[in-house]
C-alpha positions in Angstrom: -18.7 -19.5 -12.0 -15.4 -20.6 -10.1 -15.0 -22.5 -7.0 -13.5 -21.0 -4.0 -10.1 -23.1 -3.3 -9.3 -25.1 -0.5 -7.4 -21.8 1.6 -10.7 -19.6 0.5 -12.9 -22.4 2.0 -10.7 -22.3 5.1 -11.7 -18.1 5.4 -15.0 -18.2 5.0 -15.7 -21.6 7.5 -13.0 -19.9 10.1 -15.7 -17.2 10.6 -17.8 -17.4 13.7 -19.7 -14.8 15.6 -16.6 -14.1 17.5 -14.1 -14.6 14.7 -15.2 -11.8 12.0 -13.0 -13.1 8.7 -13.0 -9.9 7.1 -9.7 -7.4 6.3 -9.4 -3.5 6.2 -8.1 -1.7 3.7 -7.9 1.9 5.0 -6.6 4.9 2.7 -6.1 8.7 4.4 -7.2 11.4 1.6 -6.1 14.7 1.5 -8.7 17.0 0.1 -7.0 20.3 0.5 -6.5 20.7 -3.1 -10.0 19.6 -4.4 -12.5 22.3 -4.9 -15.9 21.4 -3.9 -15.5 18.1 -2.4 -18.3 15.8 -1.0 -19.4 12.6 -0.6 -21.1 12.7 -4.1 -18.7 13.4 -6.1 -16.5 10.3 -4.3 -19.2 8.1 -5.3 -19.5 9.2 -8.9 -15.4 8.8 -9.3 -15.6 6.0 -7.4 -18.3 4.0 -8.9 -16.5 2.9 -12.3 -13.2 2.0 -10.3 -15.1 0.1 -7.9 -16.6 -1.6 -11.1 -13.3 -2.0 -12.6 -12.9 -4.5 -10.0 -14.8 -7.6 -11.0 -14.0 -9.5 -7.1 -16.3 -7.0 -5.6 -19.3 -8.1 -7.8 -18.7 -11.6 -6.7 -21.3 -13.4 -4.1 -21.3 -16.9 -2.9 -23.2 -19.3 -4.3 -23.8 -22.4 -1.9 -23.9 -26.2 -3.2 -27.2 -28.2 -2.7 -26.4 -30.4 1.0 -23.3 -28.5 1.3 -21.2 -31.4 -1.2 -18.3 -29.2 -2.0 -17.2 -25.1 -1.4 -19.4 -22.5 -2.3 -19.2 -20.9 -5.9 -18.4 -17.2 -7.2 -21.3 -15.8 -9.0 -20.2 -12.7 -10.7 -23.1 -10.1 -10.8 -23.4 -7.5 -13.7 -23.3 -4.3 -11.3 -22.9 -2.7 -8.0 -25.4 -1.9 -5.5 -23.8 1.3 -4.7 -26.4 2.2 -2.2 -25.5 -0.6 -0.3 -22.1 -1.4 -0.5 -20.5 2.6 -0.3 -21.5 4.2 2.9 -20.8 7.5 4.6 -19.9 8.2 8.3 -18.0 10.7 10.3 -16.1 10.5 13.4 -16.8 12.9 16.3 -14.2 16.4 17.1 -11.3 16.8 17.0 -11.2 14.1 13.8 -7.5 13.0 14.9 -6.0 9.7 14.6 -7.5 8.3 17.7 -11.3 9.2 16.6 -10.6 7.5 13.7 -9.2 4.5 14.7 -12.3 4.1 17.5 -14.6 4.2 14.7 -12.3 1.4 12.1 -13.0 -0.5 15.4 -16.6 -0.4 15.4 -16.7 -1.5 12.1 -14.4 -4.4 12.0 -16.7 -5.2 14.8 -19.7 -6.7 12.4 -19.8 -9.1 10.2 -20.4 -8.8 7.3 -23.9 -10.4 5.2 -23.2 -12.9 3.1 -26.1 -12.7 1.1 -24.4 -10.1 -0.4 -21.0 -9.6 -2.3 -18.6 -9.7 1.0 -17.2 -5.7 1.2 -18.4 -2.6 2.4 -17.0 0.9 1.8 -17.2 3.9 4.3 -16.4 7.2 3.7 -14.9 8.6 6.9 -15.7 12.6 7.0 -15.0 15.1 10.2 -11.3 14.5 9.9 -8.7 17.3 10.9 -6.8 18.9 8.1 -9.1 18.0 5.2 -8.4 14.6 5.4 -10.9 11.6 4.3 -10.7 8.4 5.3 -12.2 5.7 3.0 -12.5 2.2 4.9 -12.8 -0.7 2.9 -13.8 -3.7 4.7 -13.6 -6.9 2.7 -14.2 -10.4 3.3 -10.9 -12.8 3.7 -12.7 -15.1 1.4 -12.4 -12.9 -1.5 -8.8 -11.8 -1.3 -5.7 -12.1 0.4 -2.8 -9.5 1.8 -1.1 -9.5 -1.9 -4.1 -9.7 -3.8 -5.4 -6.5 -1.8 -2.5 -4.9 -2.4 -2.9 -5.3 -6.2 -6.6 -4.1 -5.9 -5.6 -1.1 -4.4 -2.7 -0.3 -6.7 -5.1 -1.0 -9.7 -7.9 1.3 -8.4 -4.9 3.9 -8.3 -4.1 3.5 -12.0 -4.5 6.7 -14.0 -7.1 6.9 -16.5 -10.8 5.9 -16.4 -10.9 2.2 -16.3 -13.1 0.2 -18.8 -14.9 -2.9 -17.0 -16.3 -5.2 -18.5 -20.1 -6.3 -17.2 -20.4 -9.3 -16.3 -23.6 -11.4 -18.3 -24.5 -14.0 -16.0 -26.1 -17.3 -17.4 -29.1 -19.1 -14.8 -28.7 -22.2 -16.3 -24.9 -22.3 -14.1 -27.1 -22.2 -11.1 -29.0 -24.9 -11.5 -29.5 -27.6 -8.8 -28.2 -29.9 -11.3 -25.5 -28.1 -12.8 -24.2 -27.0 -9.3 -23.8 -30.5 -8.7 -22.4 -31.7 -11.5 -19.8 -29.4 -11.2 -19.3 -30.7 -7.3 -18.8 -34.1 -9.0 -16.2 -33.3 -11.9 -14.3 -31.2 -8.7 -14.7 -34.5 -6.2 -13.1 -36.4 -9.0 -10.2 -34.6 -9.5 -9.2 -34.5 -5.8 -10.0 -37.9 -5.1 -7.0 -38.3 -8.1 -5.1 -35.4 -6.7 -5.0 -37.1 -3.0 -2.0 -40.0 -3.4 0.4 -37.8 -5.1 -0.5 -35.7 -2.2 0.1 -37.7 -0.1 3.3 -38.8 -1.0 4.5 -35.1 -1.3 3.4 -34.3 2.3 5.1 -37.1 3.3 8.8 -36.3 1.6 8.7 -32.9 2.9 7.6 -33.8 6.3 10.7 -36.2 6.6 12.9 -33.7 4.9 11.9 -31.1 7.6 12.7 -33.9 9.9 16.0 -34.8 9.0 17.0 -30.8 8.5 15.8 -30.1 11.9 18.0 -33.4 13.8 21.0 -31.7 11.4 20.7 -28.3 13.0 19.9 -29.9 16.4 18.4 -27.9 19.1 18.3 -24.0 19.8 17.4 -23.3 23.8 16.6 -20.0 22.3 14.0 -20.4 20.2 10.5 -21.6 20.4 10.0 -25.3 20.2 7.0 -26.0 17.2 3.6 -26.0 17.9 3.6 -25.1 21.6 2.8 -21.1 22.0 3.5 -20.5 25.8 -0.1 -19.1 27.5 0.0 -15.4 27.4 -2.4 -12.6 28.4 -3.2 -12.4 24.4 -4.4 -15.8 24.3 -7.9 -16.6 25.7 -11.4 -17.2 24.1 -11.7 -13.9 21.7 -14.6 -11.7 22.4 -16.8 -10.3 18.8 -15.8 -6.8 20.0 -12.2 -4.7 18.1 -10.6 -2.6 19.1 -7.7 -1.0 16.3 -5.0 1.2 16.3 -2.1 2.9 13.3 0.8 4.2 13.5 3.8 5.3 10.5 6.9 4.5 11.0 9.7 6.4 8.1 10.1 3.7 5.4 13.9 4.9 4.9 14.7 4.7 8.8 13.4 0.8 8.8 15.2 -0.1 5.7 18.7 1.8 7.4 18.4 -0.3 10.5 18.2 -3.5 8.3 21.0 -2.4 6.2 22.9 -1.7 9.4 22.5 -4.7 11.3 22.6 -6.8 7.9 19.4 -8.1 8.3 15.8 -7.8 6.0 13.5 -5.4 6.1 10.9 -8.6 7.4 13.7 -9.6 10.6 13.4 -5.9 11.9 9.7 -5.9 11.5 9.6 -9.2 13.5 12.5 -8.2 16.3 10.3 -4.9 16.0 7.2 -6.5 17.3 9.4 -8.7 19.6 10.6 -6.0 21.5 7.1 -4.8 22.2 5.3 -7.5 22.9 8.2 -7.9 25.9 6.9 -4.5 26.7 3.5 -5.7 26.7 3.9 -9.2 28.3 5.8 -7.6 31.3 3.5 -5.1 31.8 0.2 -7.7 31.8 1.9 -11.3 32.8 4.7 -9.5 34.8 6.9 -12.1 32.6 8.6 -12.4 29.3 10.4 -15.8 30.0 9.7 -17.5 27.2 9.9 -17.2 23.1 6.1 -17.0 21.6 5.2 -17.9 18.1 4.4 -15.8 15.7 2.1 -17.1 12.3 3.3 -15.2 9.7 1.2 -15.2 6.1 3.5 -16.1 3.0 2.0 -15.7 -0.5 1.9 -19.1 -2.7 1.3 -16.4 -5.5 2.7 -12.9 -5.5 2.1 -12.3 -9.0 1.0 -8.4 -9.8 -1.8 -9.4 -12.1 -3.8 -11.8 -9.2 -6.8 -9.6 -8.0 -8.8 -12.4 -6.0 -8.4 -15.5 -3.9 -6.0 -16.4 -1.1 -2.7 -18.1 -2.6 -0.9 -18.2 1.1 0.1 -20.2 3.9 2.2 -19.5 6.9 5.4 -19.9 8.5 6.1 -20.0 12.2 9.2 -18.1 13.7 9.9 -17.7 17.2 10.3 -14.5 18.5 12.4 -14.2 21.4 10.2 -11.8 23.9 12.5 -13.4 26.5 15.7 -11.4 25.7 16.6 -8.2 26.9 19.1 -7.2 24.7 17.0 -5.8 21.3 20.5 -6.2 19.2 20.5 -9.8 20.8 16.6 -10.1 20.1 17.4 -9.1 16.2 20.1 -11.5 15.6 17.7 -14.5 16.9 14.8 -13.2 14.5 16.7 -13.6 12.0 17.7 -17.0 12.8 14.4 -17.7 13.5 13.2 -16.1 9.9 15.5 -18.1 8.3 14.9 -21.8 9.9 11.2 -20.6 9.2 11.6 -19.8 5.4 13.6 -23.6 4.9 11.9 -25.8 6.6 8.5 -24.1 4.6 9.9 -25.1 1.4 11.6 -28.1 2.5 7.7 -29.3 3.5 7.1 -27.3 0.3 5.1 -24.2 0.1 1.4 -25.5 -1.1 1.3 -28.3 0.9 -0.7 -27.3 3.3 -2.7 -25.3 1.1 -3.4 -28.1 -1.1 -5.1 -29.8 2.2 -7.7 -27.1 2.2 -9.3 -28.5 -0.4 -10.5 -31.1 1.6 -12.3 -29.9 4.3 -15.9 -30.9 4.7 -18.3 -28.1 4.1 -21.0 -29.9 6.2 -18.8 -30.4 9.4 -16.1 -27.9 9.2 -18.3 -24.9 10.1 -19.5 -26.3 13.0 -16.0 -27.5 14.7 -14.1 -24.0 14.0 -17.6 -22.5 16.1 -17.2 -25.4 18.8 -13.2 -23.7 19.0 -14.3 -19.9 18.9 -16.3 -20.7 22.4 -13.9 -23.1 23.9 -10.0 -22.3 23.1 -8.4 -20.5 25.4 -5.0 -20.4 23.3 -3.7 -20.7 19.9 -2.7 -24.1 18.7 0.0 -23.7 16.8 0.8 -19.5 17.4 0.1 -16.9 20.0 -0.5 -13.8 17.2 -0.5 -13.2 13.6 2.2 -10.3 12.3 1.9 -9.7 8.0 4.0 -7.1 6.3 2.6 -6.8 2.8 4.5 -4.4 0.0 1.8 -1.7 -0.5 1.6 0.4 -3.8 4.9 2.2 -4.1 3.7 5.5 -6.4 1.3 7.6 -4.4 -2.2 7.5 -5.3 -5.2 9.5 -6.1 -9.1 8.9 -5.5 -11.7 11.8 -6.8 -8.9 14.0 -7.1 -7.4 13.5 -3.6 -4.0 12.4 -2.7 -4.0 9.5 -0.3 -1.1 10.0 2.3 -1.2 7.4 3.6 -2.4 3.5 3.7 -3.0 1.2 6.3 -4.4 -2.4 6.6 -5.2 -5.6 9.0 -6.4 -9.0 9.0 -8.7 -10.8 11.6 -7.8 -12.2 14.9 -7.9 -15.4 15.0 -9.6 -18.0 17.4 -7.6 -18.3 20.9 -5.4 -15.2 19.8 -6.1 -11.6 20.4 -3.7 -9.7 18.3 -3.0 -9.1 15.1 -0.5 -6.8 13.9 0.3 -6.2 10.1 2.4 -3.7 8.3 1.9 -2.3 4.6 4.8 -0.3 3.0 3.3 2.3 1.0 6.2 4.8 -0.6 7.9 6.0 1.9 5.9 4.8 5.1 5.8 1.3 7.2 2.4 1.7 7.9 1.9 0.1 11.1 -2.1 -1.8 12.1 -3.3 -3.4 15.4 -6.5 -5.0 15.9 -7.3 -7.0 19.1 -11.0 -7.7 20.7 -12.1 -5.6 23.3 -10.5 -7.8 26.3 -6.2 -7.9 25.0 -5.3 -4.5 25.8 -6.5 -1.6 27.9 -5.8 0.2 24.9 -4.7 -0.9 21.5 -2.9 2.0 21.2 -0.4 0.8 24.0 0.4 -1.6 21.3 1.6 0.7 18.6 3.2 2.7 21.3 5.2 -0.3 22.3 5.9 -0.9 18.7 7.3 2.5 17.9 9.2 2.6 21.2 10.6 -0.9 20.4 12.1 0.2 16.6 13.9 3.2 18.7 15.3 0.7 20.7 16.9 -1.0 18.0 18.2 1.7 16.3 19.9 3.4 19.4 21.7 -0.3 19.6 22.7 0.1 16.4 24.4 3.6 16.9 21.7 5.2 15.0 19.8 8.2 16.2 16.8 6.8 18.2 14.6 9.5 17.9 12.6 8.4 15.3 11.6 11.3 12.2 8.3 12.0 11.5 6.2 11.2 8.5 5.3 14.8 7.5 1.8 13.4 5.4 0.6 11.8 8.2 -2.2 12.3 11.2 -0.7 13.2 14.5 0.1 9.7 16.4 -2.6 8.9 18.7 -0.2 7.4 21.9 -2.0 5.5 24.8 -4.3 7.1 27.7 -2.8 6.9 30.6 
């Protein structure tokens, strides 16, 4: 058995009934090649994969009056009847039926009595195209450890897992908490040195800060303006994709000088001054963006969350996107040193000591009552997807997207996934943000053209050939 750590703990107590803690994973098949295809035969190719990844047999194990995290019990199979599902999404089985239904489902939670993921297999698509959703609880892994999931389940070759034999004797009352106490002990050690190291990075970030000295520019720290995406989040999602040409994104940044991350960011600045103007009638001032950073990007890590965030501003204020670029990047870059002057685990390291017993209950009391984020107004991720194209029950997945949750007082989330030659672009938001969510990727798309026309590159963006017609916005 193995204890959830500190960030995992912070996933899983996060979750209220309006705050659903789970990611998608989404994958596009094209079938056109596979004789015979059906929901059955996925599930027989599917089944030993599936197994071949030992996270999804995992299920929490609670500790007697809550004294510590939960534990992972590893079970020795799948309930496939449960966990893989099928559905099918109404005529004409374009992008935006698809995306309406990924919204249904990230609008459930899911039951934790169970190992935290469910599968659906997405049939009635255009072009003989399957979409397999894989919805999967934050608690079990993060954006990298996803990523490493997927590009394992891709691996050629039958995979050989090894069953898991569990022993009863490590559930035990008794041995649960023993356990608890050996893990107390070691905290209460870890806590001084802790202590000390939160306080020498906190004065270092200090002292850097009073050296750079003020920029009107960018957002001060920890106050996110009020926007229309920040308000008490409702339990209903709403999602919408879009692909962007992995080789256009990584011109522009070569172009302007800048990384692939700054034009992701001035990307999503751009349109969320589309956005704010067109709900608040105003962009006047920087917002916040909390951006996940791995504490662990090793390949080889299939489970937990090894992350915490930095916090650049993003200047929705500025008309000029060039302008807007250069000022992400400054932004990026003030963000990336002052999280390792406070040094990166820090805050992750903190986790570990939140109370199971009370912490529940006060991240419910802020789901009902926060009307704004305290420390950001949205979360944007770009995660490196598999780079080699991949193939499930003889299918060739074209393409690859993926989102985390909103968070409480926040109504947007936008995350990116590179996956061989696409920037596979995902936005979630509860059913109150946007009259659309689609406006959103629209705004996005719309915003990267901007950039590169200021660039002096051609601003009509190319198409991604192996993808599903864009959806775009009702009017």
């Amino acid at each position: 058995m193995k204890r959830l750590n500190g960030v995992d703990a912070l996933m899983l107590y996060s979750e209220t009934p309006e705050i659903h803690m789970h990611t998608l994973k989404i994958g596009i098949l094209d079938v056109s090649g596979v004789d015979g295809y059906s929901f059955d035969v996925f599930r027989e190719v599917a089944y030993p994969r599936l197994m071949g990844l030992s996270a999804l047999r995992y299920q929490l194990v609670d500790i007697p009056l809550k004294l510590h995290h939960p534990m992972w019990w590893e079970n020795p199979d799948i309930d496939l009847d449960y966990h893989l599902r099928s559905a099918r999404v109404p005529a004409p089985g374009g992008r935006r039926e698809l995306d309406n239904l990924i919204g249904e489902i990230a609008g459930t939670p899911l039951d934790r009595s169970r190992p935290l993921w469910e599968m659906y297999v997405v049939e009635g698509l255009a072009d003989d195209r399957v979409a397999i959703v894989h919805k999967v609880h934050h608690v079990l892994a993060d954006g990298v450890a996803s990523a490493n999931q997927i590009a394992k389940a891709f691996e050629p070759g039958e995979p050989s897992p090894v069953r898991a034999v569990p022993d009863p004797a490590a559930r035990t009352t008794a041995q649960l908490l023993k356990a608890a106490g050996r893990d107390h002990a070691h905290l209460i050690r870890r806590l001084p040195r802790l202590i000390n190291e939160t306080a020498a990075g906190v004065s270092r970030v200090r002292r850097r800060a009073r050296e750079r000295g003020r920029h009107p520019d960018l957002a001060r720290n920890f106050a996110p303006p009020q926007t229309f995406l920040n308000h008490v989040v409702s339990p209903g999602r709403r999602f919408a994709t879009a692909p962007l040409n992995l080789a256009e994104v990584k011109q522009t940044g070569r172009q302007l000088g800048v990384t692939l991350n700054d034009i992701v960011l001035a990307t999503a600045a751009g349109a969320l001054r589309t956005l704010l103007l067109r709900y608040d009638g105003r962009a006047d001032a920087p917002l916040i963006a909390g951006v996940p950073v791995s504490t662990d990007p090793s390949p080889d890590r299939l489970t937990g969350n090894e992350f915490t965030y930095m916090m650049p501003s993003l200047p929705v204020h500025i008309p000029d996107p060039l302008e807007r670029v250069r000022l992400t990047s400054v932004a990026t870059k003030i963000a990336k040193e002052s999280h390792q002057l406070l040094g990166p685990t820090v805050l992750p390291a903190w986790m570990s000591y939140l109370p199971p017993a009370l912490a529940p209950r006060f991240f419910r009391m802020q789901a009902r009552r926060m009307e704004s984020g305290a420390v950001m107004n949205l979360t944007i991720s770009n995660v490196a997807g598999p780079r080699e194209r991949g193939q499930v029950a003889g299918g060739v997945v074209s393409e690859i997207y993926s989102v985390g949750p909103v968070v409480t007082g926040s109504g947007l989330n936008i995350t990116v996934w590179s996956y061989v030659d696409q920037l596979a672009i995902s936005v979630l938001t509860d059913d109150r943000t946007l009259d659309d969510p689609h406006e959103a990727t629209d705004a996005l798309l719309d915003s990267f053209a901007e950039i590169r026309r200021a660039a002096g590159l051609p601003g009509e963006l190319a198409s991604v050939d192996s993808a599903l017609p864009l959806a775009g916005a009702t009017s």
